[in-house]
C-alpha positions in Angstrom: 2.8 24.3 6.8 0.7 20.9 6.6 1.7 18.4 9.7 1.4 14.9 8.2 0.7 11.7 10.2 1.3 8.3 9.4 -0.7 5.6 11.3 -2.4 2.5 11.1 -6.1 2.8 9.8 -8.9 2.8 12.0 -12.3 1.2 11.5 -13.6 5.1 11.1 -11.4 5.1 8.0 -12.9 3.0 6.2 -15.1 6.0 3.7 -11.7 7.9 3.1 -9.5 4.4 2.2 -12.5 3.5 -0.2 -12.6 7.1 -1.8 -8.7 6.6 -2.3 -9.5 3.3 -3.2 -11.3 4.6 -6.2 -8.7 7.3 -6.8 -6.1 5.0 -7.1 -7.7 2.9 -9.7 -8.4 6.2 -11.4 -4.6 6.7 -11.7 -3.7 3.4 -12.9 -6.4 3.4 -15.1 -8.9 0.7 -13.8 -11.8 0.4 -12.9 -13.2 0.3 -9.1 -16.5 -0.5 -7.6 -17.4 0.7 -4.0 -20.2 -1.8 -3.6 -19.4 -3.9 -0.4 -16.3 -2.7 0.1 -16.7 -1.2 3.2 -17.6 -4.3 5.1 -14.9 -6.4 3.2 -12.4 -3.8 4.2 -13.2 -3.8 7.9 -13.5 -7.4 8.0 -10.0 -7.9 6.6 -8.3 -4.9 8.1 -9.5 -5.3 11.6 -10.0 -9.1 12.5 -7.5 -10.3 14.8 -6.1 -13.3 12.9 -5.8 -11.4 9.7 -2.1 -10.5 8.6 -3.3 -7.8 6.7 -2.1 -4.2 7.7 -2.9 -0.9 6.2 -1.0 3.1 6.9 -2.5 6.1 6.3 -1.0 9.3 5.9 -3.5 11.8 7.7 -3.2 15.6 7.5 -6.3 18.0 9.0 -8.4 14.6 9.3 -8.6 14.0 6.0 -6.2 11.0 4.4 -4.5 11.5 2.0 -2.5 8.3 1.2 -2.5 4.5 2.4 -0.6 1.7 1.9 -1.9 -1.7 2.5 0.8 -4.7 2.9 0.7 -8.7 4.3 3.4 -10.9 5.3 3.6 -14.1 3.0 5.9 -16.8 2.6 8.3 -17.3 -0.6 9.0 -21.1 -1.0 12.3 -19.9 -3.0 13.7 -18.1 -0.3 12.7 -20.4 2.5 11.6 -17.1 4.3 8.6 -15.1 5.0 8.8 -11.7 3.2 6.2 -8.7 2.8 4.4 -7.8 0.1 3.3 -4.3 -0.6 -0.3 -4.1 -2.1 -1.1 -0.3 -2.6 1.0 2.5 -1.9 -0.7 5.8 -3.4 -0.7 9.2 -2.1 -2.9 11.7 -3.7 -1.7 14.4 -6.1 -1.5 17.5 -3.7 0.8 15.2 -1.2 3.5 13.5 -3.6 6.9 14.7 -3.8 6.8 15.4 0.1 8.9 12.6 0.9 5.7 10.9 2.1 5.7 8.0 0.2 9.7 7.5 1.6 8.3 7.8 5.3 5.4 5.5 4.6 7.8 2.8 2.5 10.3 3.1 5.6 7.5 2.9 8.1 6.6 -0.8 6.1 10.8 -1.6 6.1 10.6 -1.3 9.6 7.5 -3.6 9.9 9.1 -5.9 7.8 12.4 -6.0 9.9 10.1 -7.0 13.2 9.1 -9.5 11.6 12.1 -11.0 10.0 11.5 -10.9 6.9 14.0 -10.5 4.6 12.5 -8.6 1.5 9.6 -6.5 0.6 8.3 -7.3 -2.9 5.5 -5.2 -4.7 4.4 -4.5 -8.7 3.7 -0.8 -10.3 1.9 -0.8 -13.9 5.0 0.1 -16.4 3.4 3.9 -17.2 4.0 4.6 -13.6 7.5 6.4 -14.5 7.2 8.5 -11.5 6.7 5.5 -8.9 9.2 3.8 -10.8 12.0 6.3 -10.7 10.9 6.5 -6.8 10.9 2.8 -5.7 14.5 3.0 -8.3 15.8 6.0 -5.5 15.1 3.4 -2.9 17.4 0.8 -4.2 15.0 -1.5 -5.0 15.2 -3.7 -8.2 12.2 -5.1 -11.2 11.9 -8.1 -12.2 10.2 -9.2 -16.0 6.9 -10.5 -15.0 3.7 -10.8 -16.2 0.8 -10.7 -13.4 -1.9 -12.6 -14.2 -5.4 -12.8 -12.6 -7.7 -15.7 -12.8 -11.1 -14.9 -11.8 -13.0 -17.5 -9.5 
């Protein structure tokens, strides 16, 4: 039986969170370009001002999942709450109940710091994530997301 561990990323990371990087836009059917990633990625991951975290889910030193996430402040609710960047775990790994240990793991961060929801977006052909994140109890909204390149 695999042992699993769920962790914040290290600097040393960095290659593996890129090539699940890439794997995840694979899956939601984007495109992803490694290209300066890895110094972007430590430079937000690992400054000491920067709110961003990032898990990992480690088994036989390879990863094998991440979620990144950063605290932000809704003007609506007058509160701080976290939102949930990427959560994606690879094939071999899903229905483990690792994506449940890493989303309570982030619950848990979220409670620390007082915030009072955790917010996120799945593409709508994600039926499996979205009959997951329905398990949890949590609840969709009708949005669009837009980008708006600079």
């Amino acid at each position: 039986m695999t042992t699993y561990n769920i962790r914040f990323a290290k600097k040393e990371d960095i290659p593996q969170i890129i090539e699940l990087c890439a794997a995840h836009a694979e899956f939601e059917q984007a495109s992803y370009d490694a290209d300066g990633k890895a110094e972007l990625l430590k430079k937000h991951l690992f400054i000491s001002e920067n709110s961003v975290k990032c898990l990992v889910v480690e088994a036989n030193q390879e990863l094998v999942g991440y979620a990144t996430f950063i605290k932000q402040f809704s003007t609506w609710d007058a509160n701080h709450y976290v939102y949930l960047d990427c959560l994606f775990m690879k094939d071999k790994t899903r229905n483990q109940g690792l994506g449940l240990q890493l989303m309570e793991e982030i619950k848990a961060y979220a409670k620390n710091e007082e915030c009072t929801i955790i917010q996120w977006q799945t593409p709508n052909f994600n039926t499996n994530a979205i009959r997951f994140y329905k398990r949890l109890g949590a609840t969709s909204k009708n949005k669009e997301r837009f980008s708006w390149s600079i």
